[in-house]
C-alpha positions as CSV (number, residue, x, y, z in Angstrom):
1,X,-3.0,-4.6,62.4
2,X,-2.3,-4.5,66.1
3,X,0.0,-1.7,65.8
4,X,-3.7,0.0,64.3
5,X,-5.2,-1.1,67.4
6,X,-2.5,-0.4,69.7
7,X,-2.4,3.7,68.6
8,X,-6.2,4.0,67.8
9,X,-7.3,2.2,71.1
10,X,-4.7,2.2,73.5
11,X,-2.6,5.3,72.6
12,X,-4.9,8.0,73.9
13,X,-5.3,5.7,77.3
14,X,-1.3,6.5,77.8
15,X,-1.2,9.8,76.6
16,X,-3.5,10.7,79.3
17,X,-2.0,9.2,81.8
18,X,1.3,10.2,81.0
19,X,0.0,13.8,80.9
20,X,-1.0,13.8,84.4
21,X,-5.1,14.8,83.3
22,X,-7.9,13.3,85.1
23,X,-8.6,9.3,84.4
24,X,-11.8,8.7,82.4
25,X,-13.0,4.7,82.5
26,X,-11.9,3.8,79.6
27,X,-15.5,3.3,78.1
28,X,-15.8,6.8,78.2
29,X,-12.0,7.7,76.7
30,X,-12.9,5.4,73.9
31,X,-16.5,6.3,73.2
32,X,-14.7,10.3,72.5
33,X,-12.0,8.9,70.7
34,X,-13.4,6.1,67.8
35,X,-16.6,7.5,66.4
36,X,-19.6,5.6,67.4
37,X,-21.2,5.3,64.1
38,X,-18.7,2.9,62.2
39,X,-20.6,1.5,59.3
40,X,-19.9,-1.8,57.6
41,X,-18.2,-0.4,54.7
42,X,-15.6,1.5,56.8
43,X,-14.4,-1.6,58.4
44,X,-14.3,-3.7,54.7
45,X,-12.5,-0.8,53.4
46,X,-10.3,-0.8,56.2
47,X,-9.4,-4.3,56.0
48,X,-9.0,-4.1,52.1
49,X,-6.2,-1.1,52.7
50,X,-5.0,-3.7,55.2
51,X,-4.5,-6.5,52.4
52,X,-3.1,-4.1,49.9
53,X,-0.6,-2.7,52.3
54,X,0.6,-6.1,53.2
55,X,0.8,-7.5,49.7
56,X,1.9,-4.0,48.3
57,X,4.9,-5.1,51.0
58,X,5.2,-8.7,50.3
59,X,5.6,-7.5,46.9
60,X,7.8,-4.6,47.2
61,X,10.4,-6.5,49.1
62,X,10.8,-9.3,46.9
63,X,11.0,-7.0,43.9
64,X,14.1,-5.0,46.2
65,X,15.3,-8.6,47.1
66,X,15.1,-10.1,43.5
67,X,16.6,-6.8,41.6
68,X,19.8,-6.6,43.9
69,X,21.1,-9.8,44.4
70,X,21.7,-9.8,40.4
71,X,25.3,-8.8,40.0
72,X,24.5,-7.1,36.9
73,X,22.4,-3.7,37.1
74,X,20.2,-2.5,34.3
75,X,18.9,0.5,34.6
76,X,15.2,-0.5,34.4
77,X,16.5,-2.7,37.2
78,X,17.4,0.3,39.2
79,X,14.1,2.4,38.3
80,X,12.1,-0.7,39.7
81,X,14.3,-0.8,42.7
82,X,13.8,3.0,43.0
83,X,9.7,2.2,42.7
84,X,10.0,-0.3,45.0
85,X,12.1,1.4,48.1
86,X,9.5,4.5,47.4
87,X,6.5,2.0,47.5
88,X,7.8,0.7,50.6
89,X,8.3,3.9,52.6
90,X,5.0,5.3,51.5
91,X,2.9,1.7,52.7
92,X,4.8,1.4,55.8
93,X,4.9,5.0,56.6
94,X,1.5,6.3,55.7
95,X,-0.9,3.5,55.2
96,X,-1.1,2.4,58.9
97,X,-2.1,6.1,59.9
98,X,-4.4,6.1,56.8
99,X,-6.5,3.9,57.8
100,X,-6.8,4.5,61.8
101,X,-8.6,7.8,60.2
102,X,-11.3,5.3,59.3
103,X,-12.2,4.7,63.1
104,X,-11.3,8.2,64.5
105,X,-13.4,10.8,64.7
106,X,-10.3,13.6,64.8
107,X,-6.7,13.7,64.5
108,X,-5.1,12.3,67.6
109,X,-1.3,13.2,67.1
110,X,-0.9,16.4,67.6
111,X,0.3,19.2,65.2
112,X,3.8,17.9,65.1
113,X,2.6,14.4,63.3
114,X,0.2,16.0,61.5
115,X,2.9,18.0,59.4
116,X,5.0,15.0,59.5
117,X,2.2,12.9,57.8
118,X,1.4,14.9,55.4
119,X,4.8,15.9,54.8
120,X,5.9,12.1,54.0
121,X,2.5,11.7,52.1
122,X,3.7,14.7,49.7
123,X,7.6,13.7,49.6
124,X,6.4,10.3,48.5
125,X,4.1,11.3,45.9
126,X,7.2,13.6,44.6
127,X,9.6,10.9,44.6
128,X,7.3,8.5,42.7
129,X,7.5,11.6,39.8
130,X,10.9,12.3,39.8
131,X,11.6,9.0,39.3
132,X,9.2,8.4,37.2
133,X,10.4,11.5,35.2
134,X,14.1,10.7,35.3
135,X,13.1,7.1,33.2
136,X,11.1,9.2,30.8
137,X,13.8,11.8,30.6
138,X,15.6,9.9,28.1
139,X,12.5,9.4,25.9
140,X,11.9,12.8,26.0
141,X,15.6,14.2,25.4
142,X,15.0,11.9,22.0
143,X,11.7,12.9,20.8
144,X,12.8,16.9,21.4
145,X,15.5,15.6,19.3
146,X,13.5,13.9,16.3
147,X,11.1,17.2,16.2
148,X,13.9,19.6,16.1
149,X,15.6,17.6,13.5
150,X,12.1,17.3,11.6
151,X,11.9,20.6,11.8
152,X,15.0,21.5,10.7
153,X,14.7,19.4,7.7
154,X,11.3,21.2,6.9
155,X,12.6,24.7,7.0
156,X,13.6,24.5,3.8
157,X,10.2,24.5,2.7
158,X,9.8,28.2,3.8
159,X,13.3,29.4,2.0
160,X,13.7,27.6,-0.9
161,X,10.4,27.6,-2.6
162,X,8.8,29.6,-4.7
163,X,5.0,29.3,-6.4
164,X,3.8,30.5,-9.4
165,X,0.8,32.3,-8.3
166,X,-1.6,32.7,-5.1
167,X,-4.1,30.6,-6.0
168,X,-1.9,27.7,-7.5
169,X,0.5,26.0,-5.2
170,X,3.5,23.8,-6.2
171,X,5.3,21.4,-3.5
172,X,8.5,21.2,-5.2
173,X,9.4,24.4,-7.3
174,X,12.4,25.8,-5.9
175,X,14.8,28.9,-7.0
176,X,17.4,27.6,-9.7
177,X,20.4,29.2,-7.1
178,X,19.7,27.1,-4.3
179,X,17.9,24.0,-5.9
180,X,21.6,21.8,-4.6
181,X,21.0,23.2,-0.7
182,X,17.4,22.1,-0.9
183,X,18.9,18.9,-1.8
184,X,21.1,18.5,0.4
185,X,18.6,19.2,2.9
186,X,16.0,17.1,1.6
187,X,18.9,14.0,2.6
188,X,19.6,15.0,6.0
């Protein structure tokens, strides 16, 4: 919370002196800074991203701290510790900037930290899929695996039998040659 106050209120202040451009009272730097119309739910919404972020931390670090000082890894230990360390960066990273946008009326940073921001906010949201991906990789690898085999198994249907007419259709009529294959099919 101070560091919010620190950049949003006092930042500006030191890039201007440090800049060498004319002094403004500060009323005046701060009045073109922080927009003058800050409504009540701006500041309750603030201060709820401010409890999630610190809880979202609290948390995050005692799931990194709880996960790693078991000798034994699992790897749904390591996917929570790879949630966690993503978690982390992202609310430590971008949440503090996030919600000085409530109070400002533009984007004091510059160009540089603008990409940067946004660059971390998209990494982050990249990472949380990957990793998200790599756990369900597994699931998928198997369920490609049961519908192949499914419809491996099933193919049989389209070689081996035979009906007696269009309009009537019989599920189990095969060829008399290959009546063993279908069978041995029908097992796998």
């Amino acid at each position: 919370m101070i560091l919010i106050i620190f950049i949003t209120v006092l930042f500006p202040v030191f890039s201007n002196s440090i800049n060498n451009t004319i002094n403004h009272d500060v009323s005046m730097e701060l009045h073109s800074i922080i927009r003058p119309d800050i409504e009540i739910s701006v500041i309750i919404m603030a201060c709820l991203v401010c409890c999630i972020v610190t809880i979202g931390i609290i948390g995050n670090v005692l799931v990194i701290c709880v996960l790693t000082c078991n000798q034994t890894r699992m790897v749904y230990e390591t996917f929570c510790v790879g949630l966690a360390v993503t978690d982390l960066i992202y609310l430590t990273m971008t949440s503090p900037i996030t919600v000085m946008q409530y109070f400002l009326k533009s984007w004091i940073f510059g160009i540089f930290w603008c990409k940067v921001f946004n660059f971390i906010v998209q990494l982050q949201v990249h990472f949380h899929v990957a990793i998200v991906a790599f756990a369900f990789a597994v699931v998928v690898i198997v369920a490609a695996a049961i519908i192949v085999a499914s419809f491996l198994s099933k193919i049989k249907l389209i070689y081996f039998q035979s009906s007696f007419d269009a309009i009537y259709y019989q599920a189990n009529v095969y060829t008399q040659n290959n009546e063993h294959i279908s069978t041995l099919y029908s097992f796998i």
